[in-house]
C-alpha positions in Angstrom: 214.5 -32.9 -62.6 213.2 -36.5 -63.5 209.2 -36.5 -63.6 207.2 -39.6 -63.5 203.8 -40.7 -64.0 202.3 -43.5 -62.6 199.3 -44.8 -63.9 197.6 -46.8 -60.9 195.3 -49.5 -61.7 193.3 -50.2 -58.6 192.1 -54.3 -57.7 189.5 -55.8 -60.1 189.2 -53.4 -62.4 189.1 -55.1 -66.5 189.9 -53.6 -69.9 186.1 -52.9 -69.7 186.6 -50.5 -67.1 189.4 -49.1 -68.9 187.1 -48.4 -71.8 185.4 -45.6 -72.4 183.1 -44.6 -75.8 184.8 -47.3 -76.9 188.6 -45.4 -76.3 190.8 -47.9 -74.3 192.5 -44.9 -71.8 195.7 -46.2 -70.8 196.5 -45.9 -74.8 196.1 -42.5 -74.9 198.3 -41.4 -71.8 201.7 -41.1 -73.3 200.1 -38.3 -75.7 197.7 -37.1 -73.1 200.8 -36.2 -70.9 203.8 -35.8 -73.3 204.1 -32.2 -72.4 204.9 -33.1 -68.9 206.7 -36.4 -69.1 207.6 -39.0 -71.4 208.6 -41.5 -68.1 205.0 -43.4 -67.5 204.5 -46.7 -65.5 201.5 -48.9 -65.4 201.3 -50.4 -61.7 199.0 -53.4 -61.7 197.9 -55.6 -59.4 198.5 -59.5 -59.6 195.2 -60.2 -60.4 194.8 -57.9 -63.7 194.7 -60.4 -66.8 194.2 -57.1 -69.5 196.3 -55.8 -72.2 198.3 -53.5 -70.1 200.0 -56.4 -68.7 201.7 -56.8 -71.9 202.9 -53.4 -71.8 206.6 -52.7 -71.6 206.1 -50.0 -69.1 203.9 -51.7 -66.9 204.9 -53.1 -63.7 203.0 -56.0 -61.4 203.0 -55.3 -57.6 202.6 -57.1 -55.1 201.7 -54.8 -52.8 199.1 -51.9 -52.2 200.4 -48.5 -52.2 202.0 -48.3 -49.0 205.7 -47.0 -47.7 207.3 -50.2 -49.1 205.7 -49.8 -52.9 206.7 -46.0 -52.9 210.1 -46.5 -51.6 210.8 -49.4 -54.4 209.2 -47.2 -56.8 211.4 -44.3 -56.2 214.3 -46.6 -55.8 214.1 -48.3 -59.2 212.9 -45.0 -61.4 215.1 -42.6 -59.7 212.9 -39.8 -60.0 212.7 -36.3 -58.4 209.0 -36.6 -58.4 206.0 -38.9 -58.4 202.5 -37.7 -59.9 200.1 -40.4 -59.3 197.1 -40.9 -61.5 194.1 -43.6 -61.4 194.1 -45.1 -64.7 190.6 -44.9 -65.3 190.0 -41.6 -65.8 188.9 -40.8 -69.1 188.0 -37.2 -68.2 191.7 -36.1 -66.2 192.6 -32.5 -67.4 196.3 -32.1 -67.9 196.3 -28.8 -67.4 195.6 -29.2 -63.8 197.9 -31.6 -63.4 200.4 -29.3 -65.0 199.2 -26.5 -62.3 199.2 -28.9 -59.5 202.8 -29.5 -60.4 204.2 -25.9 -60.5 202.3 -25.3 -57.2 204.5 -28.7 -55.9 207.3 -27.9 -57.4 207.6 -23.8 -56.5 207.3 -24.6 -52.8 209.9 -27.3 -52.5 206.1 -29.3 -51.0 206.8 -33.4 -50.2 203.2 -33.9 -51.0 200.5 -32.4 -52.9 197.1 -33.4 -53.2 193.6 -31.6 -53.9 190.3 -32.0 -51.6 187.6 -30.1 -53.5 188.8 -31.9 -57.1 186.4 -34.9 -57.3 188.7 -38.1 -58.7 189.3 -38.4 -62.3 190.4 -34.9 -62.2 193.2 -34.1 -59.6 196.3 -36.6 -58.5 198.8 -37.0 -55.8 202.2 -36.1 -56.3 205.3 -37.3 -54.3 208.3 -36.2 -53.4 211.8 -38.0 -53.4 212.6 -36.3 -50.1 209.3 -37.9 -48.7 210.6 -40.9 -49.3 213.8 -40.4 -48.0 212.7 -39.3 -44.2 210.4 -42.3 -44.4 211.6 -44.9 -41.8 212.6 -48.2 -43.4 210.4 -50.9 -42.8 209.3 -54.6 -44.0 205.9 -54.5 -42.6 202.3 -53.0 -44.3 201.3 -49.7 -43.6 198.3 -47.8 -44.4 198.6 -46.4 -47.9 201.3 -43.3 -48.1 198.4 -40.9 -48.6 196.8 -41.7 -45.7 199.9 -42.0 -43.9 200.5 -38.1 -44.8 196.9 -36.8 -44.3 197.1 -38.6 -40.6 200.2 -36.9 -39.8 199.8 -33.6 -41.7 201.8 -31.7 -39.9 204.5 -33.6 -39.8 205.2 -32.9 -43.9 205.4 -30.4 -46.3 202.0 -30.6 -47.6 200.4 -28.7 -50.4 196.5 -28.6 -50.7 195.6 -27.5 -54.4 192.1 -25.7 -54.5 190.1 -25.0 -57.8 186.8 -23.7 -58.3 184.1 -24.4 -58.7 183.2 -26.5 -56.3 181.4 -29.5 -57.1 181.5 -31.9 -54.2 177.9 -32.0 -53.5 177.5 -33.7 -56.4 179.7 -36.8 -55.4 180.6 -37.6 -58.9 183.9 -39.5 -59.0 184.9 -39.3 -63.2 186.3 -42.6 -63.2 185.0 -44.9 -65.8 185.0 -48.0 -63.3 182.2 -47.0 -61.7 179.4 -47.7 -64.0 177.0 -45.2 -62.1 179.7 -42.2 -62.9 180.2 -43.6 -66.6 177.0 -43.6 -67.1 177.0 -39.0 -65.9 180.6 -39.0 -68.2 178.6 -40.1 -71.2 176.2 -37.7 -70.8 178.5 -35.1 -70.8 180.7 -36.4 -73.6 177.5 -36.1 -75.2 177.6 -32.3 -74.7 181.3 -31.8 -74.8 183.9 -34.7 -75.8 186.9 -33.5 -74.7 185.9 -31.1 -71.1 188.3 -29.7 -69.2 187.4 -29.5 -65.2 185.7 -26.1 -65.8 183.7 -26.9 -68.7 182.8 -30.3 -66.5 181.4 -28.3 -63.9 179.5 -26.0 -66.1 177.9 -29.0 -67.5 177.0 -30.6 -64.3 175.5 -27.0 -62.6 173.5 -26.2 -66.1 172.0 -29.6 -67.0 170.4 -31.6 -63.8 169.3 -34.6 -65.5 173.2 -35.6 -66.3 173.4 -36.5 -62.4 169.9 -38.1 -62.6 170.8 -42.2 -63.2 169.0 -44.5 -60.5 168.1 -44.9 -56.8 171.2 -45.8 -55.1 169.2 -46.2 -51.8 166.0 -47.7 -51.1 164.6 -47.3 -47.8 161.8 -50.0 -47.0 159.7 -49.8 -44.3 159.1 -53.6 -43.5 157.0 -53.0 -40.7 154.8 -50.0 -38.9 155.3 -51.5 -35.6 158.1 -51.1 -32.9 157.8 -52.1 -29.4 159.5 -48.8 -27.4 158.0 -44.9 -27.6 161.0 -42.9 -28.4 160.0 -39.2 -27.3 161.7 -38.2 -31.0 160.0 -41.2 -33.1 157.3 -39.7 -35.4 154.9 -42.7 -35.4 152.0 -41.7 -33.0 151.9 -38.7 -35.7 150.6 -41.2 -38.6 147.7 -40.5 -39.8 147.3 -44.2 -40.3 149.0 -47.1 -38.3 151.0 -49.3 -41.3 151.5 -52.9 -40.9 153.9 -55.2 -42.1 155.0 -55.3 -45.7 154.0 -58.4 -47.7 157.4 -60.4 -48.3 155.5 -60.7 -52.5 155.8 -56.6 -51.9 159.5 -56.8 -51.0 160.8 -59.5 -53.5 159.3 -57.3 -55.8 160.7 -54.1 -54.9 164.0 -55.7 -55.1 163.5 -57.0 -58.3 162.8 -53.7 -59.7 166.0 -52.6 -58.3 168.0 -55.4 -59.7 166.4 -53.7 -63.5 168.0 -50.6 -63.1 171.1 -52.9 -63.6 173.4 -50.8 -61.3 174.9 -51.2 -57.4 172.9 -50.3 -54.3 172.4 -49.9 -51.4 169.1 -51.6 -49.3 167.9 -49.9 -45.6 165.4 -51.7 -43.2 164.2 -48.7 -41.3 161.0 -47.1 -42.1 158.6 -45.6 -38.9 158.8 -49.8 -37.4 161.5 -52.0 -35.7 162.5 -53.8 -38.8 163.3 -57.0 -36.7 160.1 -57.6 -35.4 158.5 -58.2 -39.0 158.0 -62.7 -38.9 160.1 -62.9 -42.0 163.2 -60.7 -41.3 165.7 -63.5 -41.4 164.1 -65.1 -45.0 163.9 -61.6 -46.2 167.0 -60.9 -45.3 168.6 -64.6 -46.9 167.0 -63.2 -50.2 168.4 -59.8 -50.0 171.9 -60.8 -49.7 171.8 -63.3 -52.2 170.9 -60.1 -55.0 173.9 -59.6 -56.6 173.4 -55.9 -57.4 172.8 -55.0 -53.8 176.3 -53.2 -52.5 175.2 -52.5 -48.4 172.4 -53.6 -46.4 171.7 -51.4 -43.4 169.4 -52.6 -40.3 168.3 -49.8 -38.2 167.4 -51.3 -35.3 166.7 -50.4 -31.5 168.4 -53.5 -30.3 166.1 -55.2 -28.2 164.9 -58.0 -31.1 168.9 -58.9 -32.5 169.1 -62.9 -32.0 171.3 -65.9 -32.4 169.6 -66.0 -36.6 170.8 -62.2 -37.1 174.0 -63.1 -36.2 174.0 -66.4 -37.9 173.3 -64.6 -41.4 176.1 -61.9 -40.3 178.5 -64.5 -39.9 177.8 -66.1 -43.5 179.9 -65.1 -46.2 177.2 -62.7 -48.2 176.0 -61.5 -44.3 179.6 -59.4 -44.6 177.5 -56.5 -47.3 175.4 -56.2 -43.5 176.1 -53.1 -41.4 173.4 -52.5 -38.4 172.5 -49.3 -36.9 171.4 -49.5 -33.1 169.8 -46.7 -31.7 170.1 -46.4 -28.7 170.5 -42.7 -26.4 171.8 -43.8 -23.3 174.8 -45.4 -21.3 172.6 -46.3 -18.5 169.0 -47.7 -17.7 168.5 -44.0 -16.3 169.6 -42.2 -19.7 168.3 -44.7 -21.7 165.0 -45.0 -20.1 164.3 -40.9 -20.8 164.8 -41.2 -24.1 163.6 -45.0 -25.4 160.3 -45.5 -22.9 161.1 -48.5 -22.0 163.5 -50.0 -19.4 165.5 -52.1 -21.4 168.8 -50.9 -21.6 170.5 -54.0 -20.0 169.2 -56.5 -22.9 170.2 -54.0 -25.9 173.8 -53.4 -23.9 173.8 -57.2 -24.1 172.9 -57.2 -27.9 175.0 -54.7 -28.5 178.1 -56.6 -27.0 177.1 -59.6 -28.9 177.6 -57.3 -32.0 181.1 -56.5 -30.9 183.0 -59.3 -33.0 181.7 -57.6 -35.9 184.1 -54.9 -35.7 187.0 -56.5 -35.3 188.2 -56.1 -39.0 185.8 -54.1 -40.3 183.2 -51.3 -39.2 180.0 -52.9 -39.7 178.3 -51.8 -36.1 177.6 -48.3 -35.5 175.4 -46.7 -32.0 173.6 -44.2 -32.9 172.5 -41.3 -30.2 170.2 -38.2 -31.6 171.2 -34.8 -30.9 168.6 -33.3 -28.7 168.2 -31.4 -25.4 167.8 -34.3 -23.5 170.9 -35.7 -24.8 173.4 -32.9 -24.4 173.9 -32.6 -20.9 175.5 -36.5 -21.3 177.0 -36.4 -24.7 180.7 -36.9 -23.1 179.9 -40.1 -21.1 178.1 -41.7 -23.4 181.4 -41.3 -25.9 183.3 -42.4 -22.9 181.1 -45.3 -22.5 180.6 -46.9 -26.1 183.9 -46.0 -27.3 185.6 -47.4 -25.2 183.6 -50.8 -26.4 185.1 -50.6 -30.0 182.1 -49.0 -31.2 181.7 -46.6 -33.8 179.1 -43.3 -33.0 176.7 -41.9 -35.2 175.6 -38.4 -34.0 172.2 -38.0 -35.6 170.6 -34.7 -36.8 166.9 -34.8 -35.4 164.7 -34.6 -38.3 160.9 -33.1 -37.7 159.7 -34.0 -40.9 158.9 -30.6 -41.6 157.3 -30.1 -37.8 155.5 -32.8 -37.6 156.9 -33.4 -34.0 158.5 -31.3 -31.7 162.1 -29.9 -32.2 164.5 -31.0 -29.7 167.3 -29.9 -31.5 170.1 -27.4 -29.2 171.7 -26.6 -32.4 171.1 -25.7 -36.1 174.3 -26.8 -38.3 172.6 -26.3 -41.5 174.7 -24.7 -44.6 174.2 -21.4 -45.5 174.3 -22.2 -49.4 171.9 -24.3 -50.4 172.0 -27.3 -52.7 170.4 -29.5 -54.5 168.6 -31.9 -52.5 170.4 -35.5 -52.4 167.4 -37.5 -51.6 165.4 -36.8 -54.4 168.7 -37.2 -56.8 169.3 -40.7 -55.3 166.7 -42.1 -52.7 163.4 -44.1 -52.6 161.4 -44.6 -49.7 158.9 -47.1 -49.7 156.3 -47.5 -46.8 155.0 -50.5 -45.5 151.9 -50.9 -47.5 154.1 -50.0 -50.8 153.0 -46.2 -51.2 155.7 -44.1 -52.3 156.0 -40.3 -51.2 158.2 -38.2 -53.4 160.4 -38.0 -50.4 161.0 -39.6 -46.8 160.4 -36.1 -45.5 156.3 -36.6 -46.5 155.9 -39.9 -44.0 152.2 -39.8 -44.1 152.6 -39.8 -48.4 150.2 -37.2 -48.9 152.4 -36.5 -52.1 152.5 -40.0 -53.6 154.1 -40.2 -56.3 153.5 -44.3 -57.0 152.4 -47.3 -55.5 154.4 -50.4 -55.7 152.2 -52.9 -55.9 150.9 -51.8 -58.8 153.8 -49.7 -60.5 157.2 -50.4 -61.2 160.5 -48.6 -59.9 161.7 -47.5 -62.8 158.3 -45.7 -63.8 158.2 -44.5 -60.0 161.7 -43.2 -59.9 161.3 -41.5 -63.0 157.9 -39.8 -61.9 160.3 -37.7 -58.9 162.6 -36.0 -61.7 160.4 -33.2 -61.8 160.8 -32.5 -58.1 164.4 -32.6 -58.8 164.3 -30.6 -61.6 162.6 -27.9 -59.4 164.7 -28.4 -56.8 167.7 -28.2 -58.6 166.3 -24.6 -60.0 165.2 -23.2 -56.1 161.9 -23.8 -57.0 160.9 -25.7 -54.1 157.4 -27.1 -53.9 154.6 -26.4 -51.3 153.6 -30.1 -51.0 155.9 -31.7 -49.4 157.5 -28.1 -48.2 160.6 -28.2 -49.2 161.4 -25.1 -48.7 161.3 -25.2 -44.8 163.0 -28.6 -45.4 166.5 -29.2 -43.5 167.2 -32.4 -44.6 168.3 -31.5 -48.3 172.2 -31.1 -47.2 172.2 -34.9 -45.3 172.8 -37.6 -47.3 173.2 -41.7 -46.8 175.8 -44.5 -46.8 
């Protein structure tokens, strides 16, 4: 039985990726798996200048990892099997790949792949026979994984589980992302040479080796909206807020930009974001930050114009998704929920967005899941998706009963966890007060102000609220432990 390794190397990723605590990885794989194999290929991609090119075993593609590759693969190394692993994972534990294999191998399974295993720890394996019942074909496909997991049933799958569990913690162990290299040094710090178990010890015992940077700032640009959504929590204020300063938000950027890692930016806040005057020079700036990942509108429609779309068009308006809320399919539906009979110029918005998805998702409708939207859940899918539209069903948040629950339905986890927001958020109001979470909208447990603090002393003002957190010591002030928003988590 021929077994083979291939060592995956995914589009723009450098020898710097590939480096970690100053070990270049791929030079340690044929020792790292000699007790499984001694047959390992590099697969590059054209654009990969680094030292692996000058490899023996490594092979350029010109293709992603689709029917075509794997068959051509399979066809040139004659192997039995396949076990696929990304090549920048400093942290992979053989052992698991040795169990993943037996579990493959003892069932006679076409494909085996893991779920709970974050990535840098589990692989994909592939069997010859896959390959074999795989039509023949010249044109792209979507990658063979995702070929399998859309078509589950139609293959002899295997689905390798191993505790614990540590999926809530989103870490991917892969050395290009400088965010995750950044929570593997801490724990090579601790342990140099973990295996998955001792990894996951690490994580669950130590809560500042998850706790980097914000990777999502919420700014509320403006207090005002034009429409009285019977959900919205803004008539609850103890203070009406204005619109932020554009000196406040070039600032608040700027402090981002020092943390020196990728994010992600949200308009949204208690106001329509588009009705602030500078929205379309604020949002020129944002884009051109070259940390800034994603930049989310949430919107209710009624304000998107020919200069929104303008900057969406533009090659940096691509990192711009938009959020419409809207609860209806009709001016009756919409009108109960929104206030304001307006449904026919946000429908016509809304189409305008449509282009937007043509290639990409980067327009998403957004209805709230209350009582007075359940009796029409069904046709408003019917409606909008039948527009190209993707739906977001939102939870209704009460901000800890500040407003009325609507909700029909309570989907939140039995087991607790620790609370994503505070390991990963920042929510900034219109006048630059900081709570120590979006639950506490009226800030009476400000933690900064950002007009007169930085970020980085801000953000590192909220690790003792995730420290507690982390420990089920919630606090009284905001009260998190009546909180429901702790298992939700952002783009």
């Amino acid at each position: 039985m021929k077994i083979v390794i291939l060592a995956y190397l995914e589009e723009q990723i450098t020898d710097n990726d590939l480096t970690f605590k100053e070990i270049f990885i791929p030079e340690n794989f044929s020792k790292k798996y000699s007790d499984i194999t001694d047959s390992i290929i590099f697969s590059i991609p054209k654009s990969y200048e680094g030292a692996i090119k000058n490899y023996k075993n490594s092979e350029t593609r010109t293709e992603e990892d689709d029917v075509v590759f794997w068959k051509n693969i399979f066809n040139t190394t004659k192997a039995d099997h396949i076990i696929k692993i990304l090549a920048d994972t400093p942290f992979a534990d053989v052992n698991i790949i040795k169990e993943m294999l037996a579990l493959h191998t003892d069932t006679f399974a076409e494909f085996t792949y893991s779920e709970n295993l974050p990535q840098g720890f589990a692989c994909e394996i592939i069997s010859s026979e896959l390959i074999s019942i795989l039509p023949n074909t010249t044109e792209k496909t979507l990658s063979l994984s995702q070929v399998v997991k859309s078509n589950i049933n139609q293959f002899d799958v295997e689905l390798f589980y191993k505790d614990p569990d540590i999926r809530n913690k989103r870490i991917s162990f892969r050395s290009s992302i400088l965010r995750d290299k950044l929570i593997m040094e801490k724990i090579y710090a601790i342990n140099n040479n973990p295996t998955y178990t001792e990894t996951a010890e690490i994580v669950q015992s130590n809560p500042d080796i998850c706790f980097i940077a914000p990777s999502y700032i919420e700014i509320e640009l403006t207090g005002n909206c034009n429409q009285q959504c019977i959900f919205c929590y803004r008539d609850k204020l103890s203070s009406k807020r204005e619109h932020m300063s554009p000196v406040l938000y070039k600032k608040l950027l700027g402090d981002m930009n020092k943390f020196n890692l990728p994010y992600t930016v949200c308009l949204g806040g208690s106001g329509e974001p588009l009705l602030h005057e500078n929205v379309n020079d604020l949002l020129k700036f944002t884009l051109a930050q070259p940390q800034i990942e994603r930049v989310i509108i949430e919107t209710n429609g009624v304000h998107i114009d020919n200069k929104l779309i303008e900057i969406m068009e533009s090659t940096e308006g691509s990192k711009i998704s938009v959020i419409v809320n809207i609860n209806g399919y009709n001016n009756e539906t919409y009108l109960k929920i929104h206030g304001q009979d307006e449904f026919d110029k946000v429908l016509f918005n809304i189409q305008r967005l449509a282009k937007f998805n043509e290639h990409s998702k980067r327009v998403y409708l957004q209805i709230m899941k209350i009582n007075e939207t359940e009796e029409y859940l069904d046709s408003f899918y019917d409606f909008w998706e039948d527009k190209n539209f993707s739906i977001i069903l939102q939870k209704q948040n009460t901000y800890l009963g500040l407003i009325e629950d609507r909700r029909y339905s309570d989907l939140t986890p039995i087991d607790r966890t620790p609370c994503w927001h505070l390991l990963r958020d920042v929510f900034v109001l219109a006048n630059g007060q900081i709570p120590v979470c979006k639950q506490d909208v009226n800030c009476r447990s400000q933690i900064g102000n950002a007009n007169e603090e930085s970020l980085q002393d801000i953000f590192s003002k909220t690790y003792s609220a995730f420290e507690q957190n982390f420990k089920c010591n919630y606090s009284k002030e905001p009260n998190c432990a009546d909180c429901d928003e702790w298992y939700t988590f952002n783009f």
